[in-house]
Phi, psi and omega in degrees: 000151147292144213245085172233163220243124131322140166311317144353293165276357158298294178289359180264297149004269176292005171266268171013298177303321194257002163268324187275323167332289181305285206282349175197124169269351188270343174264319215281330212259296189339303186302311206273294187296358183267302180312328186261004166304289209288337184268032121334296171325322211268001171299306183240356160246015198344302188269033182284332155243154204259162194313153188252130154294046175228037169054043155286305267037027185277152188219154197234121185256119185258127195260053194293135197220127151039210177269033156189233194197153178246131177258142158228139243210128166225172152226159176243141189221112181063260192236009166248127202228097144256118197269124170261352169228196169157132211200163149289138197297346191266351185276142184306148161249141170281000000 
């Protein structure tokens, strides 16, 4: 499968880095190689997270960091798995 990152989620990427960065740049780089490790997987594992009930067909791959986790929210289309977000499981969301 093919892996492609929204821009959205290009820019979720880099707030994530540069909020974990000021207090630790060695966990901010950890935390950015684990979200693009695991979201790898969905390469050869697509339906590796499970469906959000609310009938997008959106699927939430969950990323446990440290004492909490990074979510990342997809879809998968034909032979492409696009990630539109990603976000920490502890940040207020709009």
């Amino acid at each position: 499968m093919k892996l492609v990152w929204l821009k959205e989620t290009e820019d979720d990427i880099e707030r994530l880095f540069a909020f974990l960065y000021e207090k630790s740049p060695d966990a901010a780089t950890k935390a950015i190689e684990s979200i693009l490790e695991k979201s790898e997987m969905l390469r050869e594992f697509p339906e590796l997270g499970p469906l959000m009930q609310d009938e997008s067909g959106r699927r939430e791959l969950i990323i446990p960091f440290g004492a909490g986790a990074y979510v990342l929210r997809y879809y998968i289309l034909k032979d492409t798995v696009a990630i539109v977000r990603v976000w920490h499981s502890r940040e207020v969301r709009k």
